[in-house]
Each structure stands twice: as C-alpha cells, then as structure tokens.
TORVO-156312 format. One record per residue (C-alpha): x, y, z; residue number from 1. Coordinates in nm, 3 decimals. Layout:
! residues N
      c1      c2      c3   n
       X       Y       Z NUM
...
! end
This chain:
! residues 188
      c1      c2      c3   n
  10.639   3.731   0.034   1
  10.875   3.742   0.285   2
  10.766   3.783   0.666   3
  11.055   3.861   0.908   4
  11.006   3.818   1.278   5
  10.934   4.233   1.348   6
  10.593   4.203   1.167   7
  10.516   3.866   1.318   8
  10.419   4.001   1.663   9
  10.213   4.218   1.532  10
   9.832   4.202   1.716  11
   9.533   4.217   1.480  12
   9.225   4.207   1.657  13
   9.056   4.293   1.379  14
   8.661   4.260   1.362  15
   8.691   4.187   1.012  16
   8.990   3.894   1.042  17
   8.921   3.701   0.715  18
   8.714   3.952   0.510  19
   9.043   4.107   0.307  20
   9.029   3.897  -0.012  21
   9.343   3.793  -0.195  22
   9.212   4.047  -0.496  23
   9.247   4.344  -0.224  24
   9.609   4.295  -0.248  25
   9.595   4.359  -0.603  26
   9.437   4.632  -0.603  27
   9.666   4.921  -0.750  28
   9.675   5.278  -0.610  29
   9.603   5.569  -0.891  30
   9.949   5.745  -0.904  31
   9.796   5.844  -1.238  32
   9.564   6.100  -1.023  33
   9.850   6.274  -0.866  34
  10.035   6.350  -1.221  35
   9.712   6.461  -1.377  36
   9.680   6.748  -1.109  37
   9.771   7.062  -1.120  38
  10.072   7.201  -0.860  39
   9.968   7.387  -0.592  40
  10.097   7.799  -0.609  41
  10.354   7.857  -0.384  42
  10.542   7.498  -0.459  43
  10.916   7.522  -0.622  44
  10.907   7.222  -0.895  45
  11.202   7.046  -0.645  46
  10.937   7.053  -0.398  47
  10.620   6.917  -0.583  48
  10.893   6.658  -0.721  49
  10.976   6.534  -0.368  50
  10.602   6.536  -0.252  51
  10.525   6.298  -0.532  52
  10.799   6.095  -0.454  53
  10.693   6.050  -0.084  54
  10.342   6.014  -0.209  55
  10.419   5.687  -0.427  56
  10.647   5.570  -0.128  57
  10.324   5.599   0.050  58
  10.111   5.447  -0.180  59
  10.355   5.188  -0.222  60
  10.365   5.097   0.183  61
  10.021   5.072   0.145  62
   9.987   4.838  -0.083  63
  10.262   4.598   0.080  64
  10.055   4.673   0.436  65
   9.754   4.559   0.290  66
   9.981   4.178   0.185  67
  10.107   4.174   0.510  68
   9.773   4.219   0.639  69
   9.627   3.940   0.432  70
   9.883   3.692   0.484  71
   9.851   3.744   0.854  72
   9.481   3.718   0.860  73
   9.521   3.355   0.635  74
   9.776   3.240   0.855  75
   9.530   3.348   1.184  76
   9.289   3.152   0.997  77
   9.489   2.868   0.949  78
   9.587   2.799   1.343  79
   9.249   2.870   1.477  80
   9.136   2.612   1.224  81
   9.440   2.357   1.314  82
   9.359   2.438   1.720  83
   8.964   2.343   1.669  84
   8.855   2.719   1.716  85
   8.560   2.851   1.546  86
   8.456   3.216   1.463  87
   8.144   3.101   1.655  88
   8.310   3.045   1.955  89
   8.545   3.338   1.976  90
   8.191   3.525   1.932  91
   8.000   3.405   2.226  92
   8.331   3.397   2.456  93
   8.351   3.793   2.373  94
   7.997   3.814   2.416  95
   8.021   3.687   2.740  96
   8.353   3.833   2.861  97
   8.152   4.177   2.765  98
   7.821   4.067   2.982  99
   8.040   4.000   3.225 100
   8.231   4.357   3.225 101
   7.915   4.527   3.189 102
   7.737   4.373   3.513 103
   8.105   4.457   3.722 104
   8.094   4.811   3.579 105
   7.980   5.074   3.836 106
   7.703   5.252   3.585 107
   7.569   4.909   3.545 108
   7.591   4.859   3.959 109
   7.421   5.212   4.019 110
   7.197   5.148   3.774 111
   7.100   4.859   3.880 112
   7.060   4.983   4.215 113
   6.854   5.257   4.097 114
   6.580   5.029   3.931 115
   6.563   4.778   4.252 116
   6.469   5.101   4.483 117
   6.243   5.218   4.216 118
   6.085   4.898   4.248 119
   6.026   4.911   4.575 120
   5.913   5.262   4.607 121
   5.665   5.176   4.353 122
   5.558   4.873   4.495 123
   5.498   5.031   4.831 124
   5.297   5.357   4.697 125
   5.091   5.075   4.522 126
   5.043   4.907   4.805 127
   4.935   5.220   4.992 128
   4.736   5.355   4.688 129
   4.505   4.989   4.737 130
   4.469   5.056   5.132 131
   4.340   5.365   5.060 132
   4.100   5.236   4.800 133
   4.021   4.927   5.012 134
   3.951   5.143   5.358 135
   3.703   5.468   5.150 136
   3.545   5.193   4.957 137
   3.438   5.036   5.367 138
   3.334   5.384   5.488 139
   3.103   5.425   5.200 140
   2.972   5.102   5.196 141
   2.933   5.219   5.609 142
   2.785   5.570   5.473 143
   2.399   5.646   5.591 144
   2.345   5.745   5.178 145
   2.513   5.389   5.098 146
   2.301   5.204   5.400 147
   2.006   5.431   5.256 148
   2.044   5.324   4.898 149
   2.135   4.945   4.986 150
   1.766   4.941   5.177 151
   1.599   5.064   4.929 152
   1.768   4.816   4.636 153
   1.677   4.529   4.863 154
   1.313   4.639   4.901 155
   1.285   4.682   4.537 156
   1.446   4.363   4.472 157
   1.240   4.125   4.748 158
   0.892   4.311   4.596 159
   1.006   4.192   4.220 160
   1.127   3.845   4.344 161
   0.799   3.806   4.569 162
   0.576   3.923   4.267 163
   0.723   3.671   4.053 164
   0.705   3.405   4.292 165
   0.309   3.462   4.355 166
   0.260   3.415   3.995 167
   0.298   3.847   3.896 168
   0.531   3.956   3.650 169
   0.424   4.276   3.739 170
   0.645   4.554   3.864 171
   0.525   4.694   4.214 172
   0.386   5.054   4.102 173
   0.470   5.357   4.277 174
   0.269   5.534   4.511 175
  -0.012   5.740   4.330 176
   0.015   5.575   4.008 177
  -0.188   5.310   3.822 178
  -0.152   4.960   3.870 179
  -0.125   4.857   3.497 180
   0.136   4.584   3.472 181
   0.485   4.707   3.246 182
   0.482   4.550   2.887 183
   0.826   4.395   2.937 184
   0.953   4.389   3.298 185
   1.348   4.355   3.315 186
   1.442   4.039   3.579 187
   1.721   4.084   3.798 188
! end
C-alpha cells in the first residue's frame, strides 16, 4: 500500500488506536445489496445507473479508508513502542491533564465554592442548634419541677442505700401502707 505524504499528517486520536484488526481491511462491502433492490419511482435508468456508480466509488473509498486507517494505527503503534511509550501511560497522563482541566474549570470553581459555604453554614447552625440544646437542658436542670424531682430521687435513693446498709433489703413503704418487705427489691 502506498502512503503519500497528504495522508501522513493526518491526526488520529482515536480511543480505539490498535483495535482495527488486519481482517477489518478485508472485509468486503455488499454491492450485491444495491443490485438486488428495486429502483426507486421517479429515477430515469441513466440516473439509478450513475447512483450506483457513485455508490461503489463510495464503498470502494471506504474500504481503502479503513487500510489507511490500519496502517496508520500499526505504524502509531510501532513508534510509541520504539519511543518507550505505553498505552498505560498515555492513560494516566490524559487522566490527569483532564483532573487538571476540571479543577481550573469555573463550574468546578463555583461548585466548589458552593460546597465550602455550605459547609460552613451547616457547621455554624450545628453549632448553634448544640447551644441551644446545651443552655434549655441548664434551665431545666435549674427548673423548681427539675430541683423538685431531683429531691425527691435523692431521698428515695439515700432511704434504699441506708436500708441496705442497716442490714434491710426492704423498700421504705409509703405513707399509709403496710410495712411488708417487696419480694424482689430492684438495687440502684
């Protein structure tokens, strides 16, 4: 095959360099197809004739594409091989030349942006939301009803504890009630 200097510059960045296997360059078009259908009303026979004439031109630039293509992809193969480059390599140098666009893009800036002050916002309602919590959680504990209730916990608790610890496992009764001992007291 003969490759003159016009199709030498052309660029394939293809991202399937290498896949095109000598047998796709074999592979014929169906002309056949073409003769086997019927012409379309309203064609003269002259021009259905020079349709299917520029259609096996076609076909035929096609096929002869496809060659070129191959032969260029073998011979791309061949100096990245002779220069020491790997598919690998190309792979994570476009990987990072695209990280790299992405963070200078402005989406990825405003975006970016976005999130941080997001952040913050949230960070700061947290913060508030636990103040909040912290300071009504001291004016209960502060309450009269919570003073009330802590008193009377205590009182229960230093009557079981001083029971025990004179030899009762006795519950203190109520007022008004008998004082029969509980079956099985629950310690604290």
């Amino acid at each position: 095959m003969n490759m003159d200097s016009a199709g030498q510059d052309i660029n394939l960045n293809s991202p399937n360099k290498g896949l095109l296997s000598d047998s796709m360059t074999d592979v014929p078009v169906d002309t056949g197809v073409a003769a086997r259908t019927p012409a379309v009303e309203g064609l003269t026979e002259a021009e259905e004739e020079e349709l299917r004439a520029e259609l096996t031109k076609v076909e035929e630039e096609i096929v002869t594409l496809r060659q070129v293509l191959a032969a260029k992809e073998r011979h791309c193969g061949e100096l990245k091989r002779r220069l020491g480059l790997s598919t690998l390599g190309g792979l994570k140098q476009n990987l990072s030349r695209s990280w790299h666009d992405m963070q200078v893009s402005n989406a990825y800036k405003k975006t970016q942006e976005t999130l941080s002050q997001a952040g913050q916002k949230t960070s700061a309602a947290l913060s508030t939301v636990g103040s909040a919590i912290s300071r009504k959680l001291g004016d209960m504990r502060n309450s009269a009803t919570f003073k009330s209730f802590e008193d009377r916990v205590g009182t229960i608790k230093s009557k079981v504890v001083g029971d025990r610890e004179n030899g009762s496992d006795s519950l203190p009764s109520s007022a008004g009630s008998s004082d029969k001992p509980l079956s099985d007291p629950a310690p604290f």
